[in-house]
C-alpha positions as CSV (number, residue, x, y, z in Angstrom):
1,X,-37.7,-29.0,-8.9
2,X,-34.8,-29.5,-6.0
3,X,-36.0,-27.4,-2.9
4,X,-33.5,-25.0,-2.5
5,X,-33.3,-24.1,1.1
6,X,-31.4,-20.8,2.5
7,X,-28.3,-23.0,4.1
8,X,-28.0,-23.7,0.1
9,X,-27.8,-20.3,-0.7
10,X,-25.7,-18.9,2.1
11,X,-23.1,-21.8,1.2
12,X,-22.9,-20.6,-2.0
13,X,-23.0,-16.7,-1.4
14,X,-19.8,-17.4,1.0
15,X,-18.3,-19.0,-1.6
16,X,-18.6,-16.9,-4.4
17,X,-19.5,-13.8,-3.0
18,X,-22.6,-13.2,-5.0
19,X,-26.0,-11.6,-4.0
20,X,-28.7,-13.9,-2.2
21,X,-31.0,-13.9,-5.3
22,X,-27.9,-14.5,-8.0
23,X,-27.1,-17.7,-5.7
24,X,-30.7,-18.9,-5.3
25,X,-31.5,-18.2,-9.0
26,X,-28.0,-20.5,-9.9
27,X,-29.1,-23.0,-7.5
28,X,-32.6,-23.7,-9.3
29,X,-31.3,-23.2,-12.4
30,X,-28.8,-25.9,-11.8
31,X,-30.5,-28.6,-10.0
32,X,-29.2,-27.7,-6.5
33,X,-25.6,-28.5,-7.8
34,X,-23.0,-26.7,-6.6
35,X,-20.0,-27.1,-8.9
36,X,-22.6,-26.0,-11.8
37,X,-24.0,-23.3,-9.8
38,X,-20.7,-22.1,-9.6
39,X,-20.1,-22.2,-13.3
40,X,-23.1,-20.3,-13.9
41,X,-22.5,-17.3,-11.4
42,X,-18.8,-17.2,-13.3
43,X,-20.6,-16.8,-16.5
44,X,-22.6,-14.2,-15.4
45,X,-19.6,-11.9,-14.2
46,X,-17.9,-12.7,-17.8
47,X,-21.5,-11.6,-19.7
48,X,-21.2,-8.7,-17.4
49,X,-17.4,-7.7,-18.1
50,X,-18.5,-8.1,-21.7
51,X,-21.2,-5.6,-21.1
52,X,-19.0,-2.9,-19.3
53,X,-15.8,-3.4,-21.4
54,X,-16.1,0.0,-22.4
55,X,-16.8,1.6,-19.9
56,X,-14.0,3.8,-17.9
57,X,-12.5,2.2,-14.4
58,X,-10.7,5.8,-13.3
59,X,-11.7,4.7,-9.6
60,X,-10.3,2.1,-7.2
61,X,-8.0,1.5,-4.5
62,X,-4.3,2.0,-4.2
63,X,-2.7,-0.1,-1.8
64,X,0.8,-1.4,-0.9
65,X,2.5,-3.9,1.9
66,X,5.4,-5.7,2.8
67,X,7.1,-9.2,3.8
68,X,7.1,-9.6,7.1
69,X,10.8,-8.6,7.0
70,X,10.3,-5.4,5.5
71,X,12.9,-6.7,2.7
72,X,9.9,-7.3,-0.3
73,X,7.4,-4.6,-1.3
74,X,4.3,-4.1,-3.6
75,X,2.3,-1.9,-4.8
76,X,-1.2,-2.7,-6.5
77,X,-4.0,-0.7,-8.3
78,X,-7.6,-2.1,-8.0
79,X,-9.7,-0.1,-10.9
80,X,-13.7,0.3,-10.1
81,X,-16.4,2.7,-12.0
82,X,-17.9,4.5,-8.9
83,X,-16.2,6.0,-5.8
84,X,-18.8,4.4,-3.9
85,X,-17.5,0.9,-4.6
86,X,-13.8,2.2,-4.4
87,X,-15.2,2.7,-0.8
88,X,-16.8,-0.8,-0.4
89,X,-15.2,-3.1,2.7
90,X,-15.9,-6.2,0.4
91,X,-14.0,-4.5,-2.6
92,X,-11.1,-3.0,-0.2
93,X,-10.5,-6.7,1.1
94,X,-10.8,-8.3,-2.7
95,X,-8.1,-6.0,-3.8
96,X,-5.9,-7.0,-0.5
97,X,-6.2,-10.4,-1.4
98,X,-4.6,-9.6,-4.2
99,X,-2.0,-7.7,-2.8
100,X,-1.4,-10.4,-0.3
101,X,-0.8,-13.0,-2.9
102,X,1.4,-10.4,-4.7
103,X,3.8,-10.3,-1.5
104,X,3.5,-13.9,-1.1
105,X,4.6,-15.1,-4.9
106,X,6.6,-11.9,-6.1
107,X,5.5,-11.6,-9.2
108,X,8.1,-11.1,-12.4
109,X,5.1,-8.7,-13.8
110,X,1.5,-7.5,-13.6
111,X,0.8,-10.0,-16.3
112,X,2.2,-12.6,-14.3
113,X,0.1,-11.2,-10.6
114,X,-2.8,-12.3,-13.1
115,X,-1.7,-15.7,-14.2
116,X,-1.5,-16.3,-10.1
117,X,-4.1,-18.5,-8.2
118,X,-6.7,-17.0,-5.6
119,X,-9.0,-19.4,-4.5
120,X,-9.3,-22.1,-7.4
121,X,-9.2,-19.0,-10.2
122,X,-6.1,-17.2,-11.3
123,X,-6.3,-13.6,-10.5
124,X,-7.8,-12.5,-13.8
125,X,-11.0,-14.5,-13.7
126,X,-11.2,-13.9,-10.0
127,X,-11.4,-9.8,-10.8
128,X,-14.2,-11.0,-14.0
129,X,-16.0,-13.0,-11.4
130,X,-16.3,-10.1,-8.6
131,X,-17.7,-7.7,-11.8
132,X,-20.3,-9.9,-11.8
133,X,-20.9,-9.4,-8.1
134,X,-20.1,-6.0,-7.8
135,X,-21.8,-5.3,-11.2
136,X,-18.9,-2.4,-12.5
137,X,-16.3,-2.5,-14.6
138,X,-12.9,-3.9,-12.6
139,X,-9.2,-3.8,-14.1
140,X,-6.4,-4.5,-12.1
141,X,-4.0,-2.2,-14.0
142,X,-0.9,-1.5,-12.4
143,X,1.8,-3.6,-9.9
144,X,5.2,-2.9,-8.9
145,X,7.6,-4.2,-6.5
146,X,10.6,-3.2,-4.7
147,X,13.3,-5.0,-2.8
148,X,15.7,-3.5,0.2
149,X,17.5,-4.2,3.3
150,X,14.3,-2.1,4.7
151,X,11.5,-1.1,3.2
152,X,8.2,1.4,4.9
153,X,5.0,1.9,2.6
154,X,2.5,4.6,3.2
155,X,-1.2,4.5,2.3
156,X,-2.8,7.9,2.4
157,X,-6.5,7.5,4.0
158,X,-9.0,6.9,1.2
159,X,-6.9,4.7,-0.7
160,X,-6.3,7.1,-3.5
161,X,-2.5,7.0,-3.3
162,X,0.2,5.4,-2.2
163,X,4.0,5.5,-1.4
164,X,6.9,2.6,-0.4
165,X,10.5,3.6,-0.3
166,X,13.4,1.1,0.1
167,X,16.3,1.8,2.9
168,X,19.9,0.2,2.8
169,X,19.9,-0.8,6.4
170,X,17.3,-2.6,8.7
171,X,16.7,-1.2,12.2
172,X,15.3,2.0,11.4
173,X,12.9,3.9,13.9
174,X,9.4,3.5,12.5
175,X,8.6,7.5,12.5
176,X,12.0,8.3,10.4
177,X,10.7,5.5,7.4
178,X,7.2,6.8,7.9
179,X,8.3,10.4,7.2
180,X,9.7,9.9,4.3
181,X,7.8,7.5,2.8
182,X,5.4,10.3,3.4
183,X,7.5,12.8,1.8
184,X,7.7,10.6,-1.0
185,X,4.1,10.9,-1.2
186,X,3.0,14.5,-1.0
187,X,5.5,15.7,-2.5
188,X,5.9,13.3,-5.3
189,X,9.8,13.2,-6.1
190,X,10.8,12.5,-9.5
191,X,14.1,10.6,-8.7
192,X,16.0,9.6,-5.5
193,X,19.0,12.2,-6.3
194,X,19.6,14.8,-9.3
195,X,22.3,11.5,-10.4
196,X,19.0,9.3,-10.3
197,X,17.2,11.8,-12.8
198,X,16.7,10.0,-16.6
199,X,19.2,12.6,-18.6
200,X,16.0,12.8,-21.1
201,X,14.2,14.7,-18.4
202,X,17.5,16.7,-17.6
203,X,17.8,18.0,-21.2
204,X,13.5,18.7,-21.4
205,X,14.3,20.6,-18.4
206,X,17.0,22.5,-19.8
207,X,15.3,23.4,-23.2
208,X,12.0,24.5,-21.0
209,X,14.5,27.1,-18.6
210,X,16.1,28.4,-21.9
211,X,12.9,29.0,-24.2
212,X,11.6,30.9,-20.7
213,X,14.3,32.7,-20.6
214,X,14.4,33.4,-24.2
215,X,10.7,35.1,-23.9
216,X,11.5,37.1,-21.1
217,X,13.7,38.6,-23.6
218,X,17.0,37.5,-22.0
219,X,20.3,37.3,-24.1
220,X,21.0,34.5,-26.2
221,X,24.5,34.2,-25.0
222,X,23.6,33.4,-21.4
223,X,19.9,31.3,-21.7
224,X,22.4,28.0,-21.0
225,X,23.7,29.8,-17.6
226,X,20.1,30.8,-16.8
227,X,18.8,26.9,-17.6
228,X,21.4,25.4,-16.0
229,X,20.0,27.6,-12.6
230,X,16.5,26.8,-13.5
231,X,17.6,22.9,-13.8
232,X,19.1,23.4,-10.1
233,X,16.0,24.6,-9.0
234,X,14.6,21.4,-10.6
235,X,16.7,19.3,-8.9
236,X,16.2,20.8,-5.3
237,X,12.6,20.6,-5.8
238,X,11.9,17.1,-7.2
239,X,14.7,14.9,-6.2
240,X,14.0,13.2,-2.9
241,X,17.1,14.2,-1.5
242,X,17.0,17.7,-2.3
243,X,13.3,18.0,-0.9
244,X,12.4,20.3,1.8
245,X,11.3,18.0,4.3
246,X,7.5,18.4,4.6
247,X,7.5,18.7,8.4
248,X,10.3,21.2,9.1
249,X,11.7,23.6,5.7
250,X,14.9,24.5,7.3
251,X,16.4,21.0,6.4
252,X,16.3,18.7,3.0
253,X,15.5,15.2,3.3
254,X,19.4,14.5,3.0
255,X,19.9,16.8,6.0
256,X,16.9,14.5,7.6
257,X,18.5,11.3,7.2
258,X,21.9,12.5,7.9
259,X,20.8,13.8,11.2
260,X,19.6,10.6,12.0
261,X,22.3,8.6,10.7
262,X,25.1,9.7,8.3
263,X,24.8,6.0,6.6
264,X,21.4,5.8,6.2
265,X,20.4,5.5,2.4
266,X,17.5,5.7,0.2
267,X,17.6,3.1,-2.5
268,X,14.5,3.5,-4.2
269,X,11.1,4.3,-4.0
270,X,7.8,3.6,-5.7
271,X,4.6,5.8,-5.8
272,X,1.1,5.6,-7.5
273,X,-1.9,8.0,-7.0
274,X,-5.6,7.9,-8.8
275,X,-6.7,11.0,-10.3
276,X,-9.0,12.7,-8.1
């Protein structure tokens, strides 16, 4: 039998990340070679993604980042079984390797984050391998990108949830992008502006003030004039725009920005949170 010394296995933990006793047991089993050492610690995070495939990944990580230039954003969900490994610094950095390459290759899709390289894998066997190591179910499950003049992301502490909102001008003080990329994440805005809102969600909207209306007994004639104040009420609380601003209720977020400067513009946003 090859003597396998602990230089051997350390070389091949950092490589693959893998416990000491996976690496040492992959190292005899294979004769001391590395490529099939490899191989076999690879298998063993399939065999163990087999095993968990039904179980339910409702924890992770949210995060989100940006080009250097602030013009390219993304946004990525790392799925995990346990809060405790959501909390993990190995798992944290795994999942903003990801994100990293993400911002590097601008992805068309998640499908295609997956097909990406990391290391020598693409994405997808890289998340099977680290099951494997982690030993939990993993699922990269969501990704989304957004492109701007400027663009600020916001990562609430815990990693739970996350914001990014796109500006049409570059230059903007820090603390205004931060604010409402903030806004954009407590109070979680359906659309940019009531002319932003998907007119299937105006009309649900509508129906929902005029059936309230209709069992508080109000007249038949007039449950459109009621909706249409209920929709307005809508609109001022879940457009961004329209928003109270979250550090001062006397002025909207359009106010805000305004105040600031008249031409600054939102132009989109993105925002993801894990039930909690």
């Amino acid at each position: 039998m090859v003597n396998i010394t602990a230089a051997d296995v350390s070389k091949l933990r950092k490589i693959t990340g893998a416990g000491m006793m996976d690496c040492k047991k992959a190292l005899q089993e294979s004769d001391g070679n590395f490529d099939k050492a490899i191989e076999i610690i690879r298998k063993k995070g399939q065999a163990v993604a087999n095993k968990r495939a039904d179980r339910e990944a409702s924890e992770g990580v949210v995060l989100a980042g940006t080009t250097d230039n602030k013009t390219y954003g993304a946004m990525i969900v790392l799925n995990c079984e346990t809060d405790f490994v959501a909390k993990n610094e190995q798992f944290v950095q795994f999942a903003g390797k990801i994100l990293q390459l993400a911002i590097d290759q601008k992805p068309a899709s998640l499908d295609a984050l997956k097909t990406l390289k990391i290391n020598d894998n693409t994405v997808e066997e890289e998340v099977t391998e680290q099951i494997g190591v982690i030993g939990e179910k993993l699922d990269l499950s969501y990704f989304e990108s957004l492109e701007a003049p400027y663009i600020q992301t916001y990562i609430h502490p815990g990693n739970k949830l996350a914001a990014m909102v796109g500006f049409n001008k570059e230059g903007i003080e820090l603390q205004v992008a931060k604010d409402v990329s903030m806004q954009v994440a407590a109070m979680n805005p359906v659309a940019v502006d009531k002319e932003n809102v998907p007119a299937d969600v105006i009309e649900k909207e509508k129906e929902i003030g005029r059936e309230q209306a209709r069992r508080e007994g109000k007249p038949e004639q007039i449950l459109d004039k009621i909706a249409e104040g209920k929709l307005q009420k809508f609109f001022r609380e879940s457009t961004l725009l329209n928003q109270d601003f979250i550090k001062d209720s006397k002025i909207n977020i359009r106010t805000y920005l305004k105040n600031y400067d008249p031409e600054l513009k939102v132009t989109g946003f993105v925002r993801f949170t894990l039930s909690v």
